[in-house]
KELUM-561687 format. One line per 8 residues: number of its first residue (from 1); their letters; for each residue x, y, z of C-alpha. Coordinates in steps of 0.001 Angstrom, whole numbers. Example, Ala and Ser with C-alpha at 12.3 -4.5 7.8 and 13.67 -1.06 7.14 Angstrom:
2
1> AS> 12300 -4500 7800 ~ 13670 -1060 7140
END
This chain:
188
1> XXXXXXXX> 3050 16048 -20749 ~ 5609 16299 -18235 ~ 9173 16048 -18083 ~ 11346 13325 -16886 ~ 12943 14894 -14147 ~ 9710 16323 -12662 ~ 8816 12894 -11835 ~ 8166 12384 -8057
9> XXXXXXXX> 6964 9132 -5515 ~ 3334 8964 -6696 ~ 3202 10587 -10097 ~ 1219 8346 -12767 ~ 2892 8580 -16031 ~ 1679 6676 -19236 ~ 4187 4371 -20436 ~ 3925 1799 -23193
17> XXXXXXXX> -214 1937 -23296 ~ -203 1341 -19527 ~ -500 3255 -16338 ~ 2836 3380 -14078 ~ 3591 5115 -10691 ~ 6771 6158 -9505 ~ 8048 4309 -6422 ~ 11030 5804 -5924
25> XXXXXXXX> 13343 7981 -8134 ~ 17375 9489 -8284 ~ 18683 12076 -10160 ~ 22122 10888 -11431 ~ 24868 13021 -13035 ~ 27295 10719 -14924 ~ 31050 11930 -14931 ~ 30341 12592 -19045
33> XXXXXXXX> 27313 12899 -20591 ~ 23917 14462 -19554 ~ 22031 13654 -16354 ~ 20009 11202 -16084 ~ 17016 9959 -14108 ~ 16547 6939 -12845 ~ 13047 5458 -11767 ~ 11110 2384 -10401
41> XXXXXXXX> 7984 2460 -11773 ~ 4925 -44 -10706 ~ 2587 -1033 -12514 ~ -869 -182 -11628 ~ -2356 -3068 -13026 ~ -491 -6398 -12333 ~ 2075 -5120 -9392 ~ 5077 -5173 -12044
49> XXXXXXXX> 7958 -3293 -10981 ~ 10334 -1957 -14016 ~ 13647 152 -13724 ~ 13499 2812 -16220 ~ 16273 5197 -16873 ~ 15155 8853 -18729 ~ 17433 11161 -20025 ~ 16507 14865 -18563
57> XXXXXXXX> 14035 16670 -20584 ~ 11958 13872 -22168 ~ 8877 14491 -22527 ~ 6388 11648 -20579 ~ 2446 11652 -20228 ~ 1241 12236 -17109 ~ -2137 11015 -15600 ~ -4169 12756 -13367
65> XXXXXXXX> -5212 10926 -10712 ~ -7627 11624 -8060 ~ -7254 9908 -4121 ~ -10954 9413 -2430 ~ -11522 7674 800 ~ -13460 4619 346 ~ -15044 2212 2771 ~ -14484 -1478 2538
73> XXXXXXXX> -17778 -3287 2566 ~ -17479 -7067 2148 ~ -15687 -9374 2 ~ -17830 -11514 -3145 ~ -17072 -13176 -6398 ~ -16241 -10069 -8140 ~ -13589 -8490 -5837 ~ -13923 -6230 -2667
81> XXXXXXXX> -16477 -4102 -2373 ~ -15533 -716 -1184 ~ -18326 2629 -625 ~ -17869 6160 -1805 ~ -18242 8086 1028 ~ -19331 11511 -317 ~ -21552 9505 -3259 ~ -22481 5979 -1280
89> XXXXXXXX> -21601 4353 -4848 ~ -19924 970 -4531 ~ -17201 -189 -6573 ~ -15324 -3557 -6558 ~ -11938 -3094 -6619 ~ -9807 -7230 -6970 ~ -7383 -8459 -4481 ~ -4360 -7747 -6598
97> XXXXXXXX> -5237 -3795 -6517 ~ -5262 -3643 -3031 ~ -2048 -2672 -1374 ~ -1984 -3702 2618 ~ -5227 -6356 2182 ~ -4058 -8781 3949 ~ -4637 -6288 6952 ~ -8231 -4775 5975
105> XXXXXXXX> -11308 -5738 7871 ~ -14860 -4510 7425 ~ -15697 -918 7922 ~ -11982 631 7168 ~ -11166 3544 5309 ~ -9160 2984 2363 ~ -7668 5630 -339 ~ -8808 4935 -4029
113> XXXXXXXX> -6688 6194 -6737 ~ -8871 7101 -10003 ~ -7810 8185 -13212 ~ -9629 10939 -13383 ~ -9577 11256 -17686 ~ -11748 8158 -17587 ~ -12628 7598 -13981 ~ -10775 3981 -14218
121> XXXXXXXX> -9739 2564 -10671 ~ -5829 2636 -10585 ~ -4913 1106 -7002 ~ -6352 1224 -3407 ~ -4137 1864 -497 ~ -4887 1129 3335 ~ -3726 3578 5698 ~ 558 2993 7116
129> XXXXXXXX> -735 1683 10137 ~ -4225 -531 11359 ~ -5155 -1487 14651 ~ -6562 -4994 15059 ~ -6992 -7539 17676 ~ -4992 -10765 18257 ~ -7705 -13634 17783 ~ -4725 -16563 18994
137> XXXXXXXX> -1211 -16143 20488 ~ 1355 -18675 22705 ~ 1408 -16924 26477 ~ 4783 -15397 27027 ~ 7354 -17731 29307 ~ 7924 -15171 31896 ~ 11768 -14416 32425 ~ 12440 -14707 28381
145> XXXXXXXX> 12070 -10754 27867 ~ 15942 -10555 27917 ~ 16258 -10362 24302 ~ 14328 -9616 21989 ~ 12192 -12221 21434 ~ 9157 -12524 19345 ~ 6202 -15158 18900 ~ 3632 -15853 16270
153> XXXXXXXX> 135 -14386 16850 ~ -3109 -14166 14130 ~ -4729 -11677 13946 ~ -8714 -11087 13407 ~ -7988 -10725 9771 ~ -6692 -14369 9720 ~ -2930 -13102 9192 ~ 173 -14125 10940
161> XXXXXXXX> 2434 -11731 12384 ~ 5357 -11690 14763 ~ 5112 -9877 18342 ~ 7193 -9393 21705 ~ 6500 -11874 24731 ~ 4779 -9702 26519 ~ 1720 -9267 24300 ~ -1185 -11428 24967
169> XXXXXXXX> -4724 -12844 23021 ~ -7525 -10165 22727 ~ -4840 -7456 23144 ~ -5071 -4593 20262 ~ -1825 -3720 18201 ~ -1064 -1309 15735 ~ 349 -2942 12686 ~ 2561 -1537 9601
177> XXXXXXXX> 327 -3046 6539 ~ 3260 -2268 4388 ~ 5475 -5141 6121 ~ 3266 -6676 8452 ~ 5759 -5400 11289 ~ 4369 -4937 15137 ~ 4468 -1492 15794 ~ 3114 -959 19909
185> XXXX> 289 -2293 21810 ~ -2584 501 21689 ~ -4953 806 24921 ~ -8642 67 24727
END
């Protein structure tokens, strides 16, 4: 048990008979009455996000969780399949628990989050930032770089993502997998 205003970004609490994490919290000290904390939980399950206000001092249950690098394998009928890479066992893990899969290819390291009471598989997470390789992209007019323009390009992973004129097909680019944003072209 912990209490409310020792919640954090990342703490697992238990919450109704299902698993939340915090995604972002405030502390909030009304002009009467007691303080307050105010949370956006996730759900760890479906992707829900709820607003939950706790008055400072209640009591919550925590869940231990445990973060493991994993390897994604391959994709099949039951879900990914990601590798334990101190035990080589593989787990499937389904699209929906997958943050950032939009931007995962074969062979990249992921972060599983475990409960570690019962060893259930809470979420995976792919790294901030992935470099991948632009598969299609427009050439760049030359003389447009004035502004900031972008263009559409696809990326080996089959997703769409906007990028300046000047970068071209085949060229790596580091990517933000939490927005899809272009962050710099990265040298081979």
């Amino acid at each position: 048990m912990i209490n409310s205003q020792e919640i954090k970004i990342g703490t697992c609490i238990r919450l109704d008979g299902k698993i939340w994490t915090c995604i972002d919290f405030q502390h909030r000290k009304p002009g009467k009455g007691n303080t307050v904390m105010i949370t956006k939980l996730k759900n760890v399950a479906d992707g829900r996000v709820l607003e939950r206000t706790f008055q400072v001092g209640f009591k919550l249950e925590d869940v231990r969780v445990e973060r493991r690098p994993y390897q994604y394998l391959y994709q099949d009928a039951t879900g990914y399949i990601f590798m334990n890479q101190e035990t080589f066992e593989q787990i499937p893990i389904a699209k929906e628990g997958i943050e950032g899969v939009d931007y995962m290819k074969e062979g990249d390291i992921v972060e599983v989050v475990t409960d570690t009471s019962d060893g259930t598989i809470l979420s995976a997470e792919m790294p901030v930032k992935t470099v991948l390789r632009i598969t299609s992209s427009e050439p760049g007019v030359k003389g447009n770089t004035a502004t900031n323009a972008t263009k559409p390009a696809t990326l080996e992973t089959g997703v769409e993502v906007r990028v300046p004129l000047f970068v071209n097909e085949g060229e790596l680019i580091q990517v933000d997998t939490r927005d899809g944003s272009y962050l710099s072209r990265v040298s081979e």
